[in-house]
C-alpha positions in Angstrom: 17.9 -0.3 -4.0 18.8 1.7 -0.8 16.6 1.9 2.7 16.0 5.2 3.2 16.3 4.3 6.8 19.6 2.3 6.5 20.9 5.2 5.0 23.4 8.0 6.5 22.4 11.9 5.8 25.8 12.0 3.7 24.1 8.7 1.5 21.0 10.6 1.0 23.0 14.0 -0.3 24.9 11.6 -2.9 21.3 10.0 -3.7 19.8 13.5 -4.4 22.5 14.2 -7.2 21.4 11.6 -9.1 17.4 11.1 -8.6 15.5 13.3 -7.3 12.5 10.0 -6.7 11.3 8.4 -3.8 9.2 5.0 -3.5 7.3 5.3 -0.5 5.2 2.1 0.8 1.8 2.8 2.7 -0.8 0.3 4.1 -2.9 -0.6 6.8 -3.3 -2.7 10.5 -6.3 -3.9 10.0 -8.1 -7.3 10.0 -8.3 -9.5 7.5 -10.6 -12.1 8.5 -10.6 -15.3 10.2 -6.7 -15.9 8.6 -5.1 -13.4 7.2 -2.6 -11.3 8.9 -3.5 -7.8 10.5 -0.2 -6.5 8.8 -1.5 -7.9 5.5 -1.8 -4.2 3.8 1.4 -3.2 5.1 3.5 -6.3 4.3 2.3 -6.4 1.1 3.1 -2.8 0.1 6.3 -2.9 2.0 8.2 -5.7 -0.5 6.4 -4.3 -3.4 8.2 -1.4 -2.8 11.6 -3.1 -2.0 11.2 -5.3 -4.9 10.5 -2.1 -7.4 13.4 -0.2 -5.7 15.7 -3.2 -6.0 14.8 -2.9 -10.3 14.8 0.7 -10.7 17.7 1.7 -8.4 15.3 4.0 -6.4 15.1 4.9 -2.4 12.7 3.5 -0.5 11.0 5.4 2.4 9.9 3.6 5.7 6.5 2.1 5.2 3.5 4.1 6.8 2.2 1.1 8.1 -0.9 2.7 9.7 -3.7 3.9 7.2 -7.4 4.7 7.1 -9.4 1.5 8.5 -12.2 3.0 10.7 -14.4 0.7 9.1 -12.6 -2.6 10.7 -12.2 -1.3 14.2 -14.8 -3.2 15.8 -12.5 -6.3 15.1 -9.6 -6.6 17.6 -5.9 -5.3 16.8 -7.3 -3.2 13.9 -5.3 0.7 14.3 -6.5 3.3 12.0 -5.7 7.1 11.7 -9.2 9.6 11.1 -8.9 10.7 7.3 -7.6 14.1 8.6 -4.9 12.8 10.8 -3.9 10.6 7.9 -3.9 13.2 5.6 -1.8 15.9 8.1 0.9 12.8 8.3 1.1 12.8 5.0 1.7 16.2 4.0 4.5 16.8 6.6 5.8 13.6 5.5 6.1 15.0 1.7 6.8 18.3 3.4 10.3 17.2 5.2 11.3 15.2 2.1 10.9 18.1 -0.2 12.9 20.2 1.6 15.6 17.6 1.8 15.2 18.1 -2.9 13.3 15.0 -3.2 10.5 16.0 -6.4 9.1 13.0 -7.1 6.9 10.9 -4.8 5.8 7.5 -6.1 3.5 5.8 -3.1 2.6 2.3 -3.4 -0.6 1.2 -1.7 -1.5 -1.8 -0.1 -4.9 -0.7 1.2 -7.8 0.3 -0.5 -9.3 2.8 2.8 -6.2 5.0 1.8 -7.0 6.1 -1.4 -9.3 9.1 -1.2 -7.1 10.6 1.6 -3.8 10.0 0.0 -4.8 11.5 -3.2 -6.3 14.7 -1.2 -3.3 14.9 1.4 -1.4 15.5 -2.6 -3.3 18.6 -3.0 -2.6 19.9 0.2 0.8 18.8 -0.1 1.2 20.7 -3.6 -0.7 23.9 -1.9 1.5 23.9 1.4 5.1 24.0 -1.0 4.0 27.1 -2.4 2.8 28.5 0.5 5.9 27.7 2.6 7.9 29.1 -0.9 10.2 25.7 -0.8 12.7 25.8 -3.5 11.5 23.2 -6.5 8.0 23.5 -4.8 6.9 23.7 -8.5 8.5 20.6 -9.9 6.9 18.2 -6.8 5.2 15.2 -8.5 3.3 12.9 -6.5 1.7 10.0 -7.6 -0.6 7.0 -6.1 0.2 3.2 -7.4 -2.3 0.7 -5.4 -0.5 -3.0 -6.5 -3.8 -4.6 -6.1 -4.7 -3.0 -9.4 -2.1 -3.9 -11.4 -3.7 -5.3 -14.6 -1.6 -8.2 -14.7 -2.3 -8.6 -10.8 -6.0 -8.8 -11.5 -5.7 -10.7 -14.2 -3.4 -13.9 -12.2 -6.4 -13.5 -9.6 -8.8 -13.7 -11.9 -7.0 -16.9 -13.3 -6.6 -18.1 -10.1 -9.7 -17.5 -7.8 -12.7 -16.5 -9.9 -15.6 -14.5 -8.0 -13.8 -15.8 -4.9 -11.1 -13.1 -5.0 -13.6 -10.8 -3.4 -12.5 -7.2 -2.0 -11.1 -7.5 0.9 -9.2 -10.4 2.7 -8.6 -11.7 -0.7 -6.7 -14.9 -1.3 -4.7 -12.5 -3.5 -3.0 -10.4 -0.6 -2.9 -13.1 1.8 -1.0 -15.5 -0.6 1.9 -12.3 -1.0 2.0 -12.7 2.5 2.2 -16.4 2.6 5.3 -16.0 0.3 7.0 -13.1 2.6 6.7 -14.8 5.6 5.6 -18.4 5.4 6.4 -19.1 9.4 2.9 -17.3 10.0 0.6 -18.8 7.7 -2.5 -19.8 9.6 -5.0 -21.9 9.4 -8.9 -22.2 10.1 -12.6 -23.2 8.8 -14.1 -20.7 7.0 -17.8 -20.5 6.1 -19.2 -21.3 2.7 -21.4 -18.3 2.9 -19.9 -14.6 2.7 -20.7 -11.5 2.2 -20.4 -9.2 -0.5 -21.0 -5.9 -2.3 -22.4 -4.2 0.5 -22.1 0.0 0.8 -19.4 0.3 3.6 -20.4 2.9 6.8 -19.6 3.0 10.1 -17.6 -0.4 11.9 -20.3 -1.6 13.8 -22.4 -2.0 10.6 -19.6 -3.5 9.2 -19.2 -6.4 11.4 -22.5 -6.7 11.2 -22.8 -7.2 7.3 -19.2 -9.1 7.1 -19.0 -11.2 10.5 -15.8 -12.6 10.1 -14.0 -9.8 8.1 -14.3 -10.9 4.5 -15.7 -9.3 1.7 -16.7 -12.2 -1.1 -13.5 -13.6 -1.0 -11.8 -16.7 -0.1 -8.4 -16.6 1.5 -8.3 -20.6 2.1 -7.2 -20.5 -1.7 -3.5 -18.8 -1.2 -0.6 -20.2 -1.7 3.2 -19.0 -1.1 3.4 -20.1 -4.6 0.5 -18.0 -6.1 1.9 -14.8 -3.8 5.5 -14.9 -5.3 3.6 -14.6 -9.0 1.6 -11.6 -7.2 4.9 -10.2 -6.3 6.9 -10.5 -9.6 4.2 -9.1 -11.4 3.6 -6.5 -9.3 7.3 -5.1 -9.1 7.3 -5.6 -13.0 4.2 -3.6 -13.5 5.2 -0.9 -11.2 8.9 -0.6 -12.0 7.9 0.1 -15.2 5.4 2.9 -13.9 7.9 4.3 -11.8 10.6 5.2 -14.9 7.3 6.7 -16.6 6.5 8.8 -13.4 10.4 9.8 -13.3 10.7 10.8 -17.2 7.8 12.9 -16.9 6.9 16.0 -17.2 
């Protein structure tokens, strides 16, 4: 595995003779509740990605470490971008690379806010290449791998946490983070009661429905332990994903 942003132009020519694939790691800053780190999404995604390059052999590209999380910005420290900034980032991003050669675009998400605007920012991508008449415009591939979906990741949480997984602060992501940097685990009392299943608007309302940032789940069951199982089965999953999106058609 090479760091895209370790790497000299001269590295990245070499690269491009061999593969013409990128892993590229997006997420969020955004709260997740009363303990779980605001980088959560980011963090998570980011050694995912490391951990898949590291088996496949593949680049990785800087993490985009700011996503689409209007709906936690009435909790302090949370940064989002608007859908349509998201998406414009994203399609100069792919833009740059593709002129560079790189064809195939493999992004793995951390946050669950980023997925309609990823997927369209693809189509624009796809229409922009043939617009702009970018050599290999044709051959671009880009495709969207959340970890958190991984069926052998839901099925450990499952195992592990029940109904108290939840949706969002979820003991699952937290514990990944526990194992990546156990210096910042935090404590704190959490209530029995939380919230869940409610239709998501605007981040007042969200607040309002999810007081401390939780959605059903409880992050009080994470361990450093239970996170390094996330993260092996996650980099298994997707590594093996990533040498189907490479053979592909």
């Amino acid at each position: 595995m090479a760091l895209l942003h370790l790497s000299t132009w001269p590295e990245v020519a070499d690269y491009l003779t061999e593969s013409r694939g990128l892993i590229v790691p997006i997420g969020s800053t955004e709260q997740h509740g009363p303990i779980g780190l605001i980088g959560t999404d980011a963090i998570c995604a980011e050694v995912i990605a490391k951990g898949v390059g590291d088996a496949t052999g593949a680049l990785v590209a800087p993490t985009i470490n700011v996503g689409m999380a209007l709906h936690h910005t009435a909790f302090p420290g949370t940064i989002s971008l608007r859908p349509s900034t998201l998406l414009l980032v994203l399609r100069d991003y792919l833009v740059s690379l593709a002129r560079s050669g790189f064809q195939r675009f493999f992004f793995i998400n951390g946050h669950g806010g980023n997925i309609a605007t990823v997927k369209a920012a693809f189509a624009e991508t796809y229409a922009a290449l043939t617009e702009l008449q970018i050599p290999g415009a044709d051959q671009v591939r880009c495709e969207l791998a959340n970890w958190f979906m991984c069926p052998s990741v839901t099925q450990l949480a499952r195992e592990l946490y029940g109904d108290r997984e939840g949706s969002h602060a979820t003991p699952s992501e937290v514990a990944v983070t526990q194992f990546v940097y156990p210096e910042a685990i935090k404590q704190g009392v959490l209530s029995a009661e939380v919230n869940r299943d409610h239709a998501i608007y605007g981040a007042v309302d969200f607040r309002c429905r999810y007081p401390d940032g939780r959605m059903g789940s409880d992050p009080s069951l994470a361990t450093p332990e239970h996170g390094q199982q996330f993260y092996q089965r996650a980099v298994n999953d997707l590594s093996q994903r990533y040498r189907q999106f490479l053979s592909a058609e």
